[in-house]
DRENTORKOL-3810 file (N, C-alpha, C; in nm, 4 decimals):
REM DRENTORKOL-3810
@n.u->12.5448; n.v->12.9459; n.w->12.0616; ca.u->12.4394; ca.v->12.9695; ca.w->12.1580; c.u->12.3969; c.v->12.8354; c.w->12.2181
@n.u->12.4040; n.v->12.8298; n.w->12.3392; ca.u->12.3244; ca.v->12.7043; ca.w->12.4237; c.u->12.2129; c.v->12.7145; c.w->12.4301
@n.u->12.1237; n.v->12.6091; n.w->12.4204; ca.u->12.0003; ca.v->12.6289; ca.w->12.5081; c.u->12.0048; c.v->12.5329; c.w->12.6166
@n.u->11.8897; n.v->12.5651; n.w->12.6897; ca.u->11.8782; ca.v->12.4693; ca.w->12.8345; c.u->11.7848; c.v->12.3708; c.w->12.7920
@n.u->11.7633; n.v->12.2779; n.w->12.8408; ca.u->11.6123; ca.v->12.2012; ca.w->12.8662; c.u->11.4890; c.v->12.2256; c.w->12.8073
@n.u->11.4604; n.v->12.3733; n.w->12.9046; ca.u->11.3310; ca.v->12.4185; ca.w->12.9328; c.u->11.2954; c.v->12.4603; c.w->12.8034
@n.u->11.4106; n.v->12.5567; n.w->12.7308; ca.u->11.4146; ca.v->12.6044; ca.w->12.6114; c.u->11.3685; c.v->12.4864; c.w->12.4896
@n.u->11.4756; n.v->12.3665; n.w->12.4977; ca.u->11.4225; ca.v->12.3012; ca.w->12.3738; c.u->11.2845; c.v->12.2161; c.w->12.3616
@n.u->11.2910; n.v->12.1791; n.w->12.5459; ca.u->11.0860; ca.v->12.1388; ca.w->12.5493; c.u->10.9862; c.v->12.2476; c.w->12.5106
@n.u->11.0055; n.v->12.3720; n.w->12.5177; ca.u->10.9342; ca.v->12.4875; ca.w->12.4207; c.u->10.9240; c.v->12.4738; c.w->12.2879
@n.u->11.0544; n.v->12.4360; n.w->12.2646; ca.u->11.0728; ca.v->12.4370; ca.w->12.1159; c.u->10.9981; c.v->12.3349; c.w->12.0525
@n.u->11.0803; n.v->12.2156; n.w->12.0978; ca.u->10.9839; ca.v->12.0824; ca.w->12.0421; c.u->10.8259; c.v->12.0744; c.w->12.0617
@n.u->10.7902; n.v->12.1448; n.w->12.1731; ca.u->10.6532; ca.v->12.1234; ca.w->12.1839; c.u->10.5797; c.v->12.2333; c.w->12.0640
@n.u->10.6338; n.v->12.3384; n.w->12.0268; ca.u->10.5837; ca.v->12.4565; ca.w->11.9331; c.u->10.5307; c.v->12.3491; c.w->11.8536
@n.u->10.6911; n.v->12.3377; n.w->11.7920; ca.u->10.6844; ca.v->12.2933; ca.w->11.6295; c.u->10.6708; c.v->12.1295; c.w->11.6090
@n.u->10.6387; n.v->12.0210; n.w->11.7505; ca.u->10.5993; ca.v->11.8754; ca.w->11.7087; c.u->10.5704; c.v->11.8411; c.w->11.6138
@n.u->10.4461; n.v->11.9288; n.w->11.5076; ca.u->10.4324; ca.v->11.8185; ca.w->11.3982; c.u->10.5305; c.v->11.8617; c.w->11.2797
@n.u->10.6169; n.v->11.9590; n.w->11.3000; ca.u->10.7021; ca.v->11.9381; ca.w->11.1695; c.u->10.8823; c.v->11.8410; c.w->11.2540
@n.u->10.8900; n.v->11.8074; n.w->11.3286; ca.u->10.9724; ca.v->11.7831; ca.w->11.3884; c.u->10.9222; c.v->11.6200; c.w->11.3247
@n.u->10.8311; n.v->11.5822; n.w->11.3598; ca.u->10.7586; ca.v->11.4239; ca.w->11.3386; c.u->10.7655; c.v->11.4055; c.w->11.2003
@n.u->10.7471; n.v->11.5282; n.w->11.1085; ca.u->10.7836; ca.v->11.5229; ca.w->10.9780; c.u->10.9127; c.v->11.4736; c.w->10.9135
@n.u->10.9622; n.v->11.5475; n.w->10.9870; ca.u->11.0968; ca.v->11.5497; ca.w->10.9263; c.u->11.1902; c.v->11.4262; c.w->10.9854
@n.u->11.1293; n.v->11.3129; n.w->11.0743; ca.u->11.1190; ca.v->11.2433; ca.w->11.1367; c.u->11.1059; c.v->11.0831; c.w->11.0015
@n.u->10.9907; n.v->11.1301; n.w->10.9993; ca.u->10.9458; ca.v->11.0155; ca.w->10.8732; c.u->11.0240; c.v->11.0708; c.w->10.7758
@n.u->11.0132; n.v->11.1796; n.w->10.7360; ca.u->11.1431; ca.v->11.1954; ca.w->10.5951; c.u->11.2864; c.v->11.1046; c.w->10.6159
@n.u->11.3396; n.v->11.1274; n.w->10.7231; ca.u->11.4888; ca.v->11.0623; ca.w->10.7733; c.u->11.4434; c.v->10.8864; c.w->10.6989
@n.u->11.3238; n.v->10.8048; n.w->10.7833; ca.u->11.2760; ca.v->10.6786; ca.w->10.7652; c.u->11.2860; c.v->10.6940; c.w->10.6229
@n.u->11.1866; n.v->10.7271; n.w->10.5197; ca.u->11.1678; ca.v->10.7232; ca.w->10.4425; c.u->11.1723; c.v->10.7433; c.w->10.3638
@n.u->11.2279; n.v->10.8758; n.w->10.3253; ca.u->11.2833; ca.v->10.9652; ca.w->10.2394; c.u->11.1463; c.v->11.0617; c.w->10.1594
@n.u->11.0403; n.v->11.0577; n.w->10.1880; ca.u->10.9211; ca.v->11.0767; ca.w->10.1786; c.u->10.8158; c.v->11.1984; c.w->10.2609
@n.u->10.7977; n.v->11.2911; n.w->10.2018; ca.u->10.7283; ca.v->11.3946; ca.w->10.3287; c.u->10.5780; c.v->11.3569; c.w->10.3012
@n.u->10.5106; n.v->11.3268; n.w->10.3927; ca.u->10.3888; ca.v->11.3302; ca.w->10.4542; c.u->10.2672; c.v->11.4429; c.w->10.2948
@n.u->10.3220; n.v->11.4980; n.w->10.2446; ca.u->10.2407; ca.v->11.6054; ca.w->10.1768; c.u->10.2616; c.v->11.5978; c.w->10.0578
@n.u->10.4006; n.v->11.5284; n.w->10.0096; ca.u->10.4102; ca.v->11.4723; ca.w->9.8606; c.u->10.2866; c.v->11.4181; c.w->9.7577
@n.u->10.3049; n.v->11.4449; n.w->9.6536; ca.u->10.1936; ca.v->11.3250; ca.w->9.5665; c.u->10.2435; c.v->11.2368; c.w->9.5100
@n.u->10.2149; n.v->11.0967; n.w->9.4986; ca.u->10.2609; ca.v->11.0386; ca.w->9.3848; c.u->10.1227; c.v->11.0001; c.w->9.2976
@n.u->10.2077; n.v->10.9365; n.w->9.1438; ca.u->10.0900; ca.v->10.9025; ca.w->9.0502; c.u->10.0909; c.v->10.7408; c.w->9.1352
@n.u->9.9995; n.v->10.7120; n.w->9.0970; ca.u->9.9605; ca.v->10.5576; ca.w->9.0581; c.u->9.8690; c.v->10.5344; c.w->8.9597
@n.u->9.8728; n.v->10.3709; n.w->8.9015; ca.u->9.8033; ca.v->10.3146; ca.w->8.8329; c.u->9.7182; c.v->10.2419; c.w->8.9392
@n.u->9.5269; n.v->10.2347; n.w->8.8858; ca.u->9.4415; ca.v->10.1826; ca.w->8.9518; c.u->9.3784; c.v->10.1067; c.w->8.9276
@n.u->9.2986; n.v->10.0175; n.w->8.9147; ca.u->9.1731; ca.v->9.9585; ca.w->8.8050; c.u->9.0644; c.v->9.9640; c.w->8.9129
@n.u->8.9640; n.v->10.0602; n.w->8.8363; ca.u->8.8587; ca.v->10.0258; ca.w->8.8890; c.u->8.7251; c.v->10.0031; c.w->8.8452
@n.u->8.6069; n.v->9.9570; n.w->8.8505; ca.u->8.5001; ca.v->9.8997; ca.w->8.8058; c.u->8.4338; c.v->10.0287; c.w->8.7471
@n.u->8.3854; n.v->10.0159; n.w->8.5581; ca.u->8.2753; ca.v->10.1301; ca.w->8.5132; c.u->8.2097; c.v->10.2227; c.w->8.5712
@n.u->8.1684; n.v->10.1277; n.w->8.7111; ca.u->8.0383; ca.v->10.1854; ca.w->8.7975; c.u->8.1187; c.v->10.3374; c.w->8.8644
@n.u->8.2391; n.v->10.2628; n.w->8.9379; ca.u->8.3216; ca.v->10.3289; ca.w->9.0488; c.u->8.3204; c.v->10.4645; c.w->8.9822
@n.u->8.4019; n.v->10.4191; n.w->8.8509; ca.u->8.4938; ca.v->10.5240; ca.w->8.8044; c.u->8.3358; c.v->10.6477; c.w->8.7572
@n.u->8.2023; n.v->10.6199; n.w->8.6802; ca.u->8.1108; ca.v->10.7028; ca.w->8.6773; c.u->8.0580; c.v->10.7707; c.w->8.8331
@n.u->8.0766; n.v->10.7017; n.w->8.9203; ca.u->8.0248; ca.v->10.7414; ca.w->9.0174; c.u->8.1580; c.v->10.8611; c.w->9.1004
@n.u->8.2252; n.v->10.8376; n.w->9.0693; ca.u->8.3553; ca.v->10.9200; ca.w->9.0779; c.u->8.3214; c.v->11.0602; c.w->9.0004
@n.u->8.3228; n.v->11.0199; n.w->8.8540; ca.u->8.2334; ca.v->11.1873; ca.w->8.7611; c.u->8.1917; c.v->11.2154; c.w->8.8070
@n.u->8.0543; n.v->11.1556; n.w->8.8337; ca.u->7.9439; ca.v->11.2422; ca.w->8.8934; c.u->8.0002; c.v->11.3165; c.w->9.0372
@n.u->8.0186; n.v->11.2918; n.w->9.0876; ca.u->8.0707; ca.v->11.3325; ca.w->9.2267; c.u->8.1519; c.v->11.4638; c.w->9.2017
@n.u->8.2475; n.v->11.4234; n.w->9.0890; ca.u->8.3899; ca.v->11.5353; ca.w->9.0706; c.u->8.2884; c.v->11.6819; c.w->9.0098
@n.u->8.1733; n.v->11.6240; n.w->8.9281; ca.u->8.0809; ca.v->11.7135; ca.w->8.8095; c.u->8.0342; c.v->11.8337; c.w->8.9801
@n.u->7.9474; n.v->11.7604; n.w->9.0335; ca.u->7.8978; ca.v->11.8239; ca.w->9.1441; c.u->7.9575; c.v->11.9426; c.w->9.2665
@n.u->8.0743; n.v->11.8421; n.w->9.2979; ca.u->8.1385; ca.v->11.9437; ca.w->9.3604; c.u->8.2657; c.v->12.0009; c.w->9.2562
@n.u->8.2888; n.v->11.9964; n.w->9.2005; ca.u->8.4398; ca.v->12.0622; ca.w->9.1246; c.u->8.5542; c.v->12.0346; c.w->9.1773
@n.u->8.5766; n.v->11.9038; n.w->9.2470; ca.u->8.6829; ca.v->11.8848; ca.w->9.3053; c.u->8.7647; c.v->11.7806; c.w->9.2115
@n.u->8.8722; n.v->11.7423; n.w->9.1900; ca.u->8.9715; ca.v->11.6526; ca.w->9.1049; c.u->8.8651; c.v->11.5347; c.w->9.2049
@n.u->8.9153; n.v->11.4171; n.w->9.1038; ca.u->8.8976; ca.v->11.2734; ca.w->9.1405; c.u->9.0017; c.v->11.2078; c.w->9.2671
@n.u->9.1369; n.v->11.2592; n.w->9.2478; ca.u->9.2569; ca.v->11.2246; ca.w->9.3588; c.u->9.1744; c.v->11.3064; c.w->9.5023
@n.u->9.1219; n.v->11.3827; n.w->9.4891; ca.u->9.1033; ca.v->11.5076; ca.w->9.6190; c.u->8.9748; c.v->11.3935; c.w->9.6696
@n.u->8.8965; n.v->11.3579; n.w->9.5856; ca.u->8.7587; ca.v->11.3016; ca.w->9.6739; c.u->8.8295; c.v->11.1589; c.w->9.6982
@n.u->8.9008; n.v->11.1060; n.w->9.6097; ca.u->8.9173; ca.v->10.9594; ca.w->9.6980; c.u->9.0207; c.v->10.9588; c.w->9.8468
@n.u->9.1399; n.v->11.0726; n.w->9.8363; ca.u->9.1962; ca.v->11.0791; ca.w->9.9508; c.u->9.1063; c.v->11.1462; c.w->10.0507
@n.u->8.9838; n.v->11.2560; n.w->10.0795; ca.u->8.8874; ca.v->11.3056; ca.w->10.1799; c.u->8.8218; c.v->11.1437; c.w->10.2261
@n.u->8.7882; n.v->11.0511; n.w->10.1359; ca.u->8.7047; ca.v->10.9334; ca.w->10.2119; c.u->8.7980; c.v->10.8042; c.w->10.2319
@n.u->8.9523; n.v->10.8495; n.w->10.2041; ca.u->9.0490; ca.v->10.7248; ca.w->10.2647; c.u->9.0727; c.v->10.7940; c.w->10.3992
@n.u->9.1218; n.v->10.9241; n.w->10.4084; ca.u->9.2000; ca.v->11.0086; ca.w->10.5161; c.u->9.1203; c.v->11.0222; c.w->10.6192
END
Protein backbone atom coordinates (compact mmCIF):
# COMPACT_ATOMS: atom_id res chain seq x y z
CA UNK A 1 0.00 0.00 0.00
CA UNK A 2 1.30 3.61 -0.85
CA UNK A 3 0.52 6.49 0.84
CA UNK A 4 0.71 10.08 -0.51
CA UNK A 5 2.00 13.10 1.37
CA UNK A 6 -1.18 14.32 2.58
CA UNK A 7 -1.76 10.90 4.13
CA UNK A 8 1.53 10.63 6.11
CA UNK A 9 1.27 14.57 7.32
CA UNK A 10 -2.13 13.14 8.91
CA UNK A 11 -0.43 10.52 10.22
CA UNK A 12 2.57 12.15 11.74
CA UNK A 13 0.59 14.94 12.93
CA UNK A 14 -2.06 12.27 14.86
CA UNK A 15 0.49 10.39 16.54
CA UNK A 16 3.71 13.26 17.00
CA UNK A 17 4.30 12.52 20.44
CA UNK A 18 4.81 8.84 20.12
CA UNK A 19 6.72 9.27 16.85
CA UNK A 20 9.22 11.85 19.06
CA UNK A 21 9.28 8.91 21.38
CA UNK A 22 10.37 6.52 19.58
CA UNK A 23 12.69 9.09 18.24
CA UNK A 24 14.68 9.45 21.57
CA UNK A 25 14.48 5.63 22.04
CA UNK A 26 16.59 5.23 18.53
CA UNK A 27 19.21 8.18 20.45
CA UNK A 28 19.15 6.55 23.47
CA UNK A 29 17.91 3.45 23.89
CA UNK A 30 15.66 4.81 26.69
CA UNK A 31 11.73 5.58 26.58
CA UNK A 32 10.70 8.79 28.07
CA UNK A 33 8.32 6.69 30.79
CA UNK A 34 10.90 4.16 32.05
CA UNK A 35 12.07 4.23 35.82
CA UNK A 36 15.31 3.89 36.97
CA UNK A 37 16.65 3.37 40.70
CA UNK A 38 19.21 5.73 41.90
CA UNK A 39 21.30 6.31 44.86
CA UNK A 40 20.80 9.90 46.61
CA UNK A 41 22.11 11.59 49.75
CA UNK A 42 20.10 13.78 51.22
CA UNK A 43 20.03 16.02 54.41
CA UNK A 44 17.79 14.49 57.81
CA UNK A 45 15.72 17.56 57.32
CA UNK A 46 14.94 16.82 53.42
CA UNK A 47 14.44 13.30 53.80
CA UNK A 48 11.66 14.06 57.14
CA UNK A 49 10.19 16.64 55.23
CA UNK A 50 9.73 14.20 52.35
CA UNK A 51 7.62 11.72 55.18
CA UNK A 52 5.70 14.14 56.15
CA UNK A 53 4.60 15.12 52.78
CA UNK A 54 4.39 11.24 51.51
CA UNK A 55 2.22 10.67 55.32
CA UNK A 56 -0.25 13.50 54.04
CA UNK A 57 -0.90 12.89 50.70
CA UNK A 58 -0.24 8.97 50.22
CA UNK A 59 1.86 9.42 47.44
CA UNK A 60 5.51 7.35 47.16
CA UNK A 61 8.53 9.71 47.81
CA UNK A 62 9.84 9.12 43.83
CA UNK A 63 6.11 10.52 42.70
CA UNK A 64 6.49 13.92 44.88
CA UNK A 65 10.10 14.59 43.99
CA UNK A 66 9.51 13.99 40.13
CA UNK A 67 5.76 16.40 40.34
CA UNK A 68 8.30 19.37 41.76
CA UNK A 69 11.37 18.50 39.25
CA UNK A 70 8.83 17.96 36.10
Amino acid sequence: MRLNKRTIDKILKKNRKAFEMLEEYDKTRELPFQRKRIDITLSVEAINKLRKIKEKTGKPISQIIEENII
